[in-house]
C-alpha positions in Angstrom: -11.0 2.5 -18.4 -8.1 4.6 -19.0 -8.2 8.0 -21.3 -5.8 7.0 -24.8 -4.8 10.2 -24.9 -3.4 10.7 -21.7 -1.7 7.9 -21.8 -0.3 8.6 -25.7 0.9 11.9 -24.4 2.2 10.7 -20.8 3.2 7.6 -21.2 6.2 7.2 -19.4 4.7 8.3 -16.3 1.8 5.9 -17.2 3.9 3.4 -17.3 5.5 3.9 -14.0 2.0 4.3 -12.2 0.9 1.5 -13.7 3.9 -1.0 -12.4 2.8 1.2 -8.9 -0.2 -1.1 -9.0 1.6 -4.2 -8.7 0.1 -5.6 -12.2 1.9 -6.8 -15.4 0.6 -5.9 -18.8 1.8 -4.8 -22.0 2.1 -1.6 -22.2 4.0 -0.9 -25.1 1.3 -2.6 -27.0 -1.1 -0.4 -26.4 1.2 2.2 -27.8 1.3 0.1 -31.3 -2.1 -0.5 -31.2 -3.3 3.2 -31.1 -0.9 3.8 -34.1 -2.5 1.0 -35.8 -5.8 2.7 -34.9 -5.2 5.9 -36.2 -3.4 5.2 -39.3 -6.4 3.4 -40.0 -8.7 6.1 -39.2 -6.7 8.4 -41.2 -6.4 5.9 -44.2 -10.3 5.4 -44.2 -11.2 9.6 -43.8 -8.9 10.4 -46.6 -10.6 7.3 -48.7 -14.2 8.9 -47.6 -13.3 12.5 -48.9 -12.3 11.3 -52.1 -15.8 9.4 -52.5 -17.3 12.5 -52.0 -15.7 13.9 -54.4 -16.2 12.1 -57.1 -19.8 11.6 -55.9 -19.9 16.1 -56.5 -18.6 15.6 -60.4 -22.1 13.5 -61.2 -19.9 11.4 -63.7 -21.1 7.9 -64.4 -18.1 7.0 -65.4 -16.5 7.3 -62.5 -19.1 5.0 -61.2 -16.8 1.9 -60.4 -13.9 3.8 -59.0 -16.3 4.8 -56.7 -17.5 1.6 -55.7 -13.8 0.4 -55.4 -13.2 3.1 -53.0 -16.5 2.2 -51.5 -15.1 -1.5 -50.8 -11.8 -0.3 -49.4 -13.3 1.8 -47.2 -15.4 -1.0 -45.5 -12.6 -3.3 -45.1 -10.6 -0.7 -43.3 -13.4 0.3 -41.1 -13.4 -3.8 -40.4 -9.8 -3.5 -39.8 -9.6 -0.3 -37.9 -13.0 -1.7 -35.0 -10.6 -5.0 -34.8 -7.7 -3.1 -33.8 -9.5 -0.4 -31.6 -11.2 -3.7 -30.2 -7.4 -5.7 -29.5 -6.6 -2.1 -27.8 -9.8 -2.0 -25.4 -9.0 -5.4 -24.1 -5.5 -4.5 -23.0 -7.2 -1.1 -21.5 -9.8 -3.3 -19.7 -7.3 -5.0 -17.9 -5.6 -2.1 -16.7 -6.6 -0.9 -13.1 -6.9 2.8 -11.7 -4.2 5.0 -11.4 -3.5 5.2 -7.5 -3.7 9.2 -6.4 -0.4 10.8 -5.1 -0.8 10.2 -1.1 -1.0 6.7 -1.6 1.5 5.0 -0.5 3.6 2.8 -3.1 4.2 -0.7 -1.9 3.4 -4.3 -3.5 1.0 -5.4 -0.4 -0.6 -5.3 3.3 2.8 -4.8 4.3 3.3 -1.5 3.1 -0.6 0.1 3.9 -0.6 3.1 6.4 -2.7 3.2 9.9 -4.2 6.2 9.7 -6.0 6.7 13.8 -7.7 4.1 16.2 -10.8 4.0 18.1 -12.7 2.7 20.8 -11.1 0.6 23.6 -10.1 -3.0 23.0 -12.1 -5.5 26.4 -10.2 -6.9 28.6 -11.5 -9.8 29.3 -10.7 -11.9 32.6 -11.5 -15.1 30.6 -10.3 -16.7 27.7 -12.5 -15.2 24.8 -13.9 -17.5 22.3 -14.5 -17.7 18.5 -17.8 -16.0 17.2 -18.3 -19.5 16.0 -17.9 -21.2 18.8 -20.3 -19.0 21.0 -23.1 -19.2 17.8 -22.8 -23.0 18.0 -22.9 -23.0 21.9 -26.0 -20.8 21.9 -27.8 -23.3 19.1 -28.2 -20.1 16.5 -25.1 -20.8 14.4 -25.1 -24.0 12.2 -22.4 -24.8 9.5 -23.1 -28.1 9.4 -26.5 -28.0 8.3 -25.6 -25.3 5.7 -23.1 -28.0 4.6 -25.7 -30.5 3.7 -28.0 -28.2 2.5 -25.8 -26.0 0.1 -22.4 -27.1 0.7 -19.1 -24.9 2.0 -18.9 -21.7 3.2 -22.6 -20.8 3.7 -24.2 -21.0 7.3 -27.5 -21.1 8.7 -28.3 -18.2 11.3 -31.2 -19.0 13.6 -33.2 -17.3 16.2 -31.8 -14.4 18.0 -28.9 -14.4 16.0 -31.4 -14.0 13.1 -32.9 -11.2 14.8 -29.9 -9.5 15.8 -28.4 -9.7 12.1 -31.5 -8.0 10.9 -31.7 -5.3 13.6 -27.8 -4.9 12.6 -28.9 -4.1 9.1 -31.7 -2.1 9.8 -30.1 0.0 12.2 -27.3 0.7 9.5 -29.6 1.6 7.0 -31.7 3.8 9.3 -28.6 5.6 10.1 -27.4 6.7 6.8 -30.3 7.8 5.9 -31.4 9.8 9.1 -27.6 11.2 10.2 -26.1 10.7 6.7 -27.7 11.8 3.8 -28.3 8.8 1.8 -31.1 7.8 -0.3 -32.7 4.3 0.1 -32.7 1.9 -2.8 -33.6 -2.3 -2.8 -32.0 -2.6 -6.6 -32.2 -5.9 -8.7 -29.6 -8.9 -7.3 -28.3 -9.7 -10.9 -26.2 -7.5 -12.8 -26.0 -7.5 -16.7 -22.6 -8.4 -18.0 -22.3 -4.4 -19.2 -23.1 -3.2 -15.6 -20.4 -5.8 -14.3 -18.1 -4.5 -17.5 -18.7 -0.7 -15.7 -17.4 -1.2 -12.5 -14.6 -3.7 -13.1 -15.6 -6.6 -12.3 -15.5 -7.8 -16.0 -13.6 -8.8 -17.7 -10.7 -9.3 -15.1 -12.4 -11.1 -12.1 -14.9 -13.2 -13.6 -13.7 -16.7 -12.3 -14.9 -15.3 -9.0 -18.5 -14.2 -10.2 -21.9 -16.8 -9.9 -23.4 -16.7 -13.5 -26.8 -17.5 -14.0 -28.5 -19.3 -16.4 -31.6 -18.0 -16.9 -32.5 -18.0 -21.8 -30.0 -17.4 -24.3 -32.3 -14.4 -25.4 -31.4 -12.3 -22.4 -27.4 -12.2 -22.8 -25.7 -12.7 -19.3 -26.4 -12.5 -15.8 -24.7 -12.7 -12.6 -25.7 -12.3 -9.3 -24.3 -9.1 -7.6 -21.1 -9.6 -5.8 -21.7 -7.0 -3.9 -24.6 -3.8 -4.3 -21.6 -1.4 -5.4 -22.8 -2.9 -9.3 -25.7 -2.2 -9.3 -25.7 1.3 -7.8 -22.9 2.7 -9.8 -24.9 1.5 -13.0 -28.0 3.3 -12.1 -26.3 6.0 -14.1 -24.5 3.5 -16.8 -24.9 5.3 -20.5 -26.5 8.7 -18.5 -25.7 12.6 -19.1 -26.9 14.4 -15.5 -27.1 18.2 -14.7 -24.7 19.4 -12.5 -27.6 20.3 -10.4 -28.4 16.6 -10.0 -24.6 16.2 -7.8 -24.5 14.9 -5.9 -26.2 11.2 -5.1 -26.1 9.1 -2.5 -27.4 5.5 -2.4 -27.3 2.8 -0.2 -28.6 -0.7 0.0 -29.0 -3.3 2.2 -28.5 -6.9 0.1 -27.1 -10.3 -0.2 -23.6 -10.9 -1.8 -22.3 -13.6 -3.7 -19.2 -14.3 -4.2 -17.1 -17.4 -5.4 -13.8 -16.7 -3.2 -11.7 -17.9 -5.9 -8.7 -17.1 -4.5 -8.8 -17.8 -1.0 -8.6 -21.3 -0.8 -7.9 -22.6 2.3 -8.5 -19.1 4.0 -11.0 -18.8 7.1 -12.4 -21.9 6.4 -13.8 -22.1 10.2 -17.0 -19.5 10.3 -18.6 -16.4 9.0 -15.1 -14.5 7.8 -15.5 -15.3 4.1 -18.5 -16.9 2.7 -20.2 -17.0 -0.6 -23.4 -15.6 0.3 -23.3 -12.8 3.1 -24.9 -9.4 3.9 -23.5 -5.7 3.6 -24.8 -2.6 3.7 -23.4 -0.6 0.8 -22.7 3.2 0.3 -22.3 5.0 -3.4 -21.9 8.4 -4.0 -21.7 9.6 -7.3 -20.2 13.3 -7.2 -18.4 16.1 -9.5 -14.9 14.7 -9.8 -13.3 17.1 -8.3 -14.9 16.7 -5.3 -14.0 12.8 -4.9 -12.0 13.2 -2.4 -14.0 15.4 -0.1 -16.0 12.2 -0.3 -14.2 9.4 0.1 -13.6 11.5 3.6 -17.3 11.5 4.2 -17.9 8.6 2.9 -15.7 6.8 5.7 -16.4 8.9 8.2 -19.9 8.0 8.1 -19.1 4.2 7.9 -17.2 4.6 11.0 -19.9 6.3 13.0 -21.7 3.2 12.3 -18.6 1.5 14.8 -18.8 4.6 17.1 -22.5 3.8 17.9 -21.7 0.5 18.2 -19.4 0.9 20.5 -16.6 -1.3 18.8 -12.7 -0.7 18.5 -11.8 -0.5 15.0 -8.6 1.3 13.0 -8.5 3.0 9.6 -5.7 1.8 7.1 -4.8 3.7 4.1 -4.1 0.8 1.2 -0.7 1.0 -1.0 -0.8 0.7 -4.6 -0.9 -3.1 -4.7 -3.2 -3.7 -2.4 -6.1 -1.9 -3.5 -9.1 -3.0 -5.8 -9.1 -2.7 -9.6 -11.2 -0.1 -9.6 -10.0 2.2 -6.9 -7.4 5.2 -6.9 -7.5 5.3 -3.5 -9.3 3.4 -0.6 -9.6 3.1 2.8 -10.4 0.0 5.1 -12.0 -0.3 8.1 -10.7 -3.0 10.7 -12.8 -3.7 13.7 -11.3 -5.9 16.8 -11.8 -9.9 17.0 -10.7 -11.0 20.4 -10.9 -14.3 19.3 -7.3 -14.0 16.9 -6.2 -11.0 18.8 -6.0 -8.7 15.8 -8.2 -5.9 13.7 -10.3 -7.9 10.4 -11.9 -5.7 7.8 -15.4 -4.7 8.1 -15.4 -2.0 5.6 -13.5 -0.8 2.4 -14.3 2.8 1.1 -12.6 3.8 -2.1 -12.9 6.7 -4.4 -12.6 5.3 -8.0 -12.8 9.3 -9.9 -13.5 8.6 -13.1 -12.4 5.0 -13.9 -15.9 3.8 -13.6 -17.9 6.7 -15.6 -15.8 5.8 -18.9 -16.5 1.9 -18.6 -20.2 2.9 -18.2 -20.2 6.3 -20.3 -21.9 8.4 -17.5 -21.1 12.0 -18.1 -22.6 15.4 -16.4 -23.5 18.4 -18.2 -21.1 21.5 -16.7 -23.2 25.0 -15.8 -21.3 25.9 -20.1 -23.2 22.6 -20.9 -19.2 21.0 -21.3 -19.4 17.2 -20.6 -17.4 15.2 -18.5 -17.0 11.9 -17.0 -18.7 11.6 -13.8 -16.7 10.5 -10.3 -17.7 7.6 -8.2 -17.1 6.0 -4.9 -18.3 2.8 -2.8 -18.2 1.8 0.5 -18.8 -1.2 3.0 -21.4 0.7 5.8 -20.8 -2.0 6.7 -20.5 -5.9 6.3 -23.7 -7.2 8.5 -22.0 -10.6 8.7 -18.8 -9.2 10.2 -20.2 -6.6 12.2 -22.4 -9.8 13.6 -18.8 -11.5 14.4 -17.1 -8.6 15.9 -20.5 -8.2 18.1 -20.7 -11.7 19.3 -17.1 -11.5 20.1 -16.6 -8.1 21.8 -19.8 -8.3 23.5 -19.2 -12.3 25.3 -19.5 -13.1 28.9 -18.1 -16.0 30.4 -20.9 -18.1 30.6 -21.1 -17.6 26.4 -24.0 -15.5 26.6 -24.0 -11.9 24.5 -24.4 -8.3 25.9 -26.9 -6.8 23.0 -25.2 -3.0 22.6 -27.8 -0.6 23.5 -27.7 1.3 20.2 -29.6 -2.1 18.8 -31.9 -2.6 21.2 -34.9 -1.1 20.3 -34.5 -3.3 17.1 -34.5 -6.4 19.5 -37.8 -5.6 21.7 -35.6 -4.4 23.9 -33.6 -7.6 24.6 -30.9 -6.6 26.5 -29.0 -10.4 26.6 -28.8 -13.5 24.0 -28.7 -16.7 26.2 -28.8 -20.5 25.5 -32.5 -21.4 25.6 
């Protein structure tokens, strides 16, 4: 959510980063509607200091003009919430401001490489599909997920279980042994609010599950990804100083409908509705967000290192970021299989966008308040990390190297074969 005043007493340059994002909304709306707002305001404090005045004389016979006064001023109050409640649904839809190094551009095509790493296999044999060498080895089955559940879901068997749990373990043991980050299993459904905080709601709800569970309990929706539920673990909170800063991460399922990528990686594990990520939140002074967002990948990108997969980091442009961030960074690990880099990881600072949806403040060492800053990251997708294993670590006879990092999480097992 965006601060009114800054953008009453900037808007011009609002407006401009705002069309930076790539988004269409009224803008000079908003500008009519905070007028509205605070000629209402003004119209119903003025109405309230003459009640109290007359209320001072003790005169019953200005009893009625009192009451009068009394009716006016609820029916602006009524008219005033309506108006500040047309001008929070514009704000709502508004994403982040992008920070200044972020490149300006309208998508993929204008987002930065920032370095590489790790050395892309050479392979004397034509390398295959994750897909194909998880249905090969019997441990991958999509068709069996289709009449089970339907689309876009897949049943992982076996040593393929195994490895995608020693995947996740390994992740988790590693931020919080080498990086500083405190373990939490959170709920899997998020309150309509919590989604509401991070951005999510209201703009990006046709790609949300909902579930049903009593009318009593308002709504629920299982977590799209951990980010949710972290962040809101300081929804409607005031923190010391003292307290900065936190660092959660989580190990959980995702759900997602993939609304908008219809007929996208329809073969495999690329984009499903139910997957597994490991997910990073930090929740820091604002002024040091981007300190973070530096460690924050950096530690999501040792997970790679020990891995011993070639990846690249790309700085996102203005339209190609998520609602939410001012700035983000993706990770893209090597798929032999299509010959290019796929995302495994997105890190993005979102300063104080979040904190005002979910009023989470920290008190200042002069006990000032101010909105807190936040930042997620993938560390990392299990499911992809899974792919780019699979892929990167294939021998020609379809069998797969187990990296020696994740061994000790697989009894050792140095090779999956087909039993």
């Amino acid at each position: 959510m965006h601060d009114i005043k800054y953008i009453r007493n900037n808007f011009s340059e609002f407006k401009k980063q705002v069309n930076n994002r790539n988004t269409e909304v009224n803008l000079d709306k908003i500008l009519e509607l905070d007028t509205k707002n605070r000629s209402l305001i003004q119209e119903k404090e003025k109405l309230e200091s003459e009640k109290k005045t007359l209320s001072k004389q003790n005169d019953k016979s200005l009893f009625a003009k009192s009451k009068d006064l009394s009716k006016k001023i609820d029916k602006i109050s009524e008219d005033q919430l309506n108006e500040r409640k047309k001008l929070n649904q514009i704000l709502s839809q508004i994403p982040n401001i992008a920070l200044e190094d972020v490149p300006v551009g309208k998508d993929e095509k204008s987002n930065k490489e920032i370095k590489k790493s790790g050395n892309i296999p050479n392979f004397k044999f034509k390398p295959k599909s994750h897909y194909e060498l998880g249905e090969n080895l019997n441990m991958l089955d999509f068709e069996l997920a289709t009449k089970t559940t339907g689309s876009r879901f897949v049943f992982v068997k076996d040593k393929l279980a195994q490895l995608e749990r020693a995947i996740s373990n390994f992740m988790i043991d590693t931020h919080i042994n080498e990086n500083g980050y405190k373990e939490i299993s959170p709920p899997l459904f998020a309150s309509e609010n919590s989604m509401f905080g991070t951005g999510q709601m209201p703009k990006f709800e046709d790609d949300q599950f909902e579930i049903k569970l009593d009318n009593k309990s308002g709504r629920k929706f299982l977590i799209p990804t951990a980010e949710v539920i972290l962040t809101n673990m300081v929804n409607d909170t005031i923190l010391n100083h003292s307290d900065l800063p936190l660092r959660f991460v989580a190990s959980t399922p995702c759900f997602r409908k993939e609304a908008g990528s219809y007929g996208k990686d329809t073969k495999g594990m690329i984009r499903q509705h139910q997957f597994y990520k490991v997910e990073l939140v930090s929740i820091v002074d604002p002024v040091n967000c981007k300190d973070e967002l530096e460690r924050m990948t950096s530690s999501a990108c040792k997970i790679l290192d020990k891995l011993k997969l070639p990846y690249r980091v790309i700085k996102l442009c203005t339209g190609d970021m998520g609602f939410s961030a001012q700035k983000t960074y993706d990770i893209e690990v090597w798929l032999p299989s299509e010959n290019i880099y796929r995302e495994i990881s997105s890190c993005s600072t979102c300063g104080t966008f979040q904190a005002r949806r979910m009023k989470a403040r920290f008190k200042k060492s002069n006990n000032e308040k101010e909105f807190l800053g936040t930042l997620n990251g993938s560390g990392l997708a299990v499911g992809r990390t899974l792919i780019a294993i699979l892929e990167n670590y294939q021998q020609e006879d379809g069998s797969i190297l187990i990296p020696d990092i994740l061994r000790p999480y697989m009894n050792n097992l140095e090779v999956i074969s087909k039993i």
